[in-house]
N, C-alpha and C positions, 0 to 999 in steps of 0.2 A: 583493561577497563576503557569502554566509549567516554570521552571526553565530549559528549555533545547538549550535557545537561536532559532536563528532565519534560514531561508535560502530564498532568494528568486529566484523562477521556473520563466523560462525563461523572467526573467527582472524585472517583474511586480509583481508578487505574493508572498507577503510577506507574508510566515508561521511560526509558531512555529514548532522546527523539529519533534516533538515527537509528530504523529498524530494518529488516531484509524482506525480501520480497521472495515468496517463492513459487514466483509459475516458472519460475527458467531450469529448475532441477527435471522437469519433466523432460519429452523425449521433443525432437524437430517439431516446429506448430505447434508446439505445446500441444503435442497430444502422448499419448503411449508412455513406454516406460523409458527412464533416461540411456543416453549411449555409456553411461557410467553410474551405476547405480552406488559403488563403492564410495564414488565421490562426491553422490550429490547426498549421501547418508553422512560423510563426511563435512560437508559445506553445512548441514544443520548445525553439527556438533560442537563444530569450529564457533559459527555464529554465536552459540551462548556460550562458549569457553571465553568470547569477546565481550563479550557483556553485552550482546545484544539482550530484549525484553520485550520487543514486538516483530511478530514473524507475520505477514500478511500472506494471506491465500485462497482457495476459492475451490468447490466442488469442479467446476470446471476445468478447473488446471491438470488438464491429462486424458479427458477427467476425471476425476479423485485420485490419481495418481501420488499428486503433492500431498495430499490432508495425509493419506498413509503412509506416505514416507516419510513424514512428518512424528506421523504417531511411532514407525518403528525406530527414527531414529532419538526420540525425546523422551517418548514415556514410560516412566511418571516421570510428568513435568515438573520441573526445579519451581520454587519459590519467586513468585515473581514476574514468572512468563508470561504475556498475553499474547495467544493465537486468535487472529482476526481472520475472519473465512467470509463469504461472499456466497450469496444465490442468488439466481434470475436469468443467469443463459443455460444455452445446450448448446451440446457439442455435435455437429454434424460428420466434423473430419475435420485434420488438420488447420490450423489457421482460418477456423471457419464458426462465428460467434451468431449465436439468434436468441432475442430476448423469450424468457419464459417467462413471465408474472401469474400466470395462474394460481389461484391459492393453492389446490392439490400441489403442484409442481414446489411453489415453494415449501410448503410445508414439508413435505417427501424429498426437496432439497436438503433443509438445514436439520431433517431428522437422521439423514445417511452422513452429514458431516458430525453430528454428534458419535454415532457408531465407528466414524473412519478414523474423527479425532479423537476417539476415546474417553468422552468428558461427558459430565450431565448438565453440563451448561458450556454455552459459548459466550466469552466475554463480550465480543465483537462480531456482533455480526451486518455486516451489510449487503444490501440490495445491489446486486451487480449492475445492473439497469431497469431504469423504469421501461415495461412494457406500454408501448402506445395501445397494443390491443386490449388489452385490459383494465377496467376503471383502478385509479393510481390509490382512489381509498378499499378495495380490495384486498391490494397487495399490500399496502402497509399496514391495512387493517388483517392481515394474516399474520405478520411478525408481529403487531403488538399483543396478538393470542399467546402467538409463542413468546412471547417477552412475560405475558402474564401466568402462562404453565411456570414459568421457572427455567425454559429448554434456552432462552437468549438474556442475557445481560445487559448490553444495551446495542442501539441499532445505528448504523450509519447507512450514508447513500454513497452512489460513485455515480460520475459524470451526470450532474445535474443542476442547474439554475438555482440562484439566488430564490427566484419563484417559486420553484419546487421546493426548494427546503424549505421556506415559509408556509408553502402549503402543506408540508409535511408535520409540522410543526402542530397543527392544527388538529393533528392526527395520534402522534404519541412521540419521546421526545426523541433526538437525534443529537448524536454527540459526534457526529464525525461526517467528513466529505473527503470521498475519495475521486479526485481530476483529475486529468493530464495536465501538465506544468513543471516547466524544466528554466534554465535561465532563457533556453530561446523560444521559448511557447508560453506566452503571458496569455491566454484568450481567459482564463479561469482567475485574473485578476480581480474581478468584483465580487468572485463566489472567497476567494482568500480573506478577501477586506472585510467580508461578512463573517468570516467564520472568528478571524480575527476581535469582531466586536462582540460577538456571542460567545467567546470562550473555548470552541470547539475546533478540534482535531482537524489539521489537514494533512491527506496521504496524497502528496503526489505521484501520479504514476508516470513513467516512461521520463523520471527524473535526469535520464542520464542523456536523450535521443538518442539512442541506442547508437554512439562514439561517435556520430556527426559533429559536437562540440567539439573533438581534438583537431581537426583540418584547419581548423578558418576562425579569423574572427577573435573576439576580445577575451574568451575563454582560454583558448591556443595562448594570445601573447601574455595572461597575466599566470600560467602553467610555466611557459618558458620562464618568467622572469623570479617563479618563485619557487621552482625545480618541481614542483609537483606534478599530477599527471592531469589531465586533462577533467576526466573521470574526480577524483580527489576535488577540485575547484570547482565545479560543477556541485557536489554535494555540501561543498563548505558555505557555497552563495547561499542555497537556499535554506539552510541553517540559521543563516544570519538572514535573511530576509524577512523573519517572520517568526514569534515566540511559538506560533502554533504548527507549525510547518512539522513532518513527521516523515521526512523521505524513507522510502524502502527500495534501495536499487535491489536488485538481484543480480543471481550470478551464478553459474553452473559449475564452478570451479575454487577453490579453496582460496588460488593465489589473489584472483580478483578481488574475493570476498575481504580480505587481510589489506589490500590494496585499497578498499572503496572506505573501510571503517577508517584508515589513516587520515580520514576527510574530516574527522572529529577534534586533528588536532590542527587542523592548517586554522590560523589567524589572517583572517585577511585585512589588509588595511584600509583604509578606508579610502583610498585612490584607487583601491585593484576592487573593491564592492562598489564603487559607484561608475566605474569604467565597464563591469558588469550589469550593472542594473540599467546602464542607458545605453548602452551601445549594443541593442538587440530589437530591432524592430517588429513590433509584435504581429502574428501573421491575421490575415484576412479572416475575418469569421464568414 
């Protein structure tokens, strides 16, 4: 069982906050199918054997590689689960992301992740990025269609301004923002503090910097000093950093996965959280 307490997304959706992330079960660049398909079916299973309750993911991840691996290894989903899924890019080739905001596109997005996830409704669905080329009440104005079919539940955003979510607001509601933000990457701090005062969900993405936190630095000495791994204090920070914080590390492997949720039970004291919270210079925007 996660020890990481609770949040609930826009009213309704009661998760445990420490959820998984799953673009990393797919293949190299997150594209194709995994180098271990046995284990990345395995790493869902494990997840809600842990009591994980929110699995995040994205038509893109593969692409749709995850949403189906997803669906063979889960469904029917257990009582409880919420899969959050993402539209707005395409996939050109590996490690290769381009926004698509077109309404066709999104539409004919979040209607093949209904088919891949197996569901007649998505609890969560969010706009992977706002396209520049296309007007932004468009796009939101195509998911609050689909939020009013019945086909989405409620909608979130991922990497976008304080502005923009106000401006989206104005449009239909949003319960959630999905950023980059780790203990060493604060640029997404005023979009936190906001969501913080609104109530709403924050997913941080690439919560871990992908193991640059174990080398160096104030994460490294408060891991040494409290046997934990680097990884583990890194997900406990932001835990504690914020009632609304909703980390999803990923992980393509069982042991990491078993390794990252142990971050639900690390206590940090409040010399090793504030040695964390300032001793990280936040980078240049």
């Amino acid at each position: 069982m996660i020890e990481s307490g609770t949040f609930v997304i826009g009213g309704d959706l009661r998760v445990r906050r420490l959820g998984f992330g799953a673009m990393r079960i797919t293949g190299p660049g997150i594209w194709g199918e995994p180098r271990d398909r046995d284990e990345a079916i395995a790493v869902l299973r494990r997840a809600v054997e842990l009591g994980i309750t929110l699995i995040d993911t994205a038509d893109s991840y593969g692409p749709e590689v995850s949403e189906r691996l997803i669906a063979e290894a889960l469904h029917p989903y257990p009582d409880g689960l919420t899969i959050a899924t993402k539209g707005g890019l395409v996939r050109p080739g590996p490690d290769q992301w381009v926004e698509s905001g077109r309404p066709e596109h999104l539409r004919r997005a979040c209607e093949g992740s209904l088919r891949r996830l197996k569901v007649q409704r998505i609890d969560l669905y969010q706009l992977h990025r706002i396209d520049p080329a296309v007007p932004v009440g468009d796009q939101l104005g195509t998911l609050k269609d689909l939020r009013t079919e019945g086909k989405i539940r409620h909608v979130g955003l991922s990497e976008v301004s304080v502005a923009q979510i106000e401006h989206a607001h104005t449009i239909l509601p949003i319960v959630s923002v999905q950023n980059r933000y780790s203990v060493a990457d604060r640029q997404s701090e005023d979009v936190l503090e906001y969501c913080e005062r609104e109530g709403m969900g924050f997913l941080p993405w690439y919560p871990l910097a992908a193991g640059s936190l174990a080398r160096r630095g104030p994460v490294a000495r408060v891991a040494q000093r409290t046997g934990a791994t680097a990884a583990q204090v890194a997900i406990a920070w932001l835990l504690r950093r914020s009632p609304v914080m909703l980390p999803i590390p990923g992980t393509s492997t069982v042991r990491h996965l078993e390794e990252n949720t142990k971050a639900a039970l690390l206590e940090l004291d409040d010399a090793s959280f504030r040695e964390l919270d300032g001793g990280i210079v936040r980078a240049a925007p």
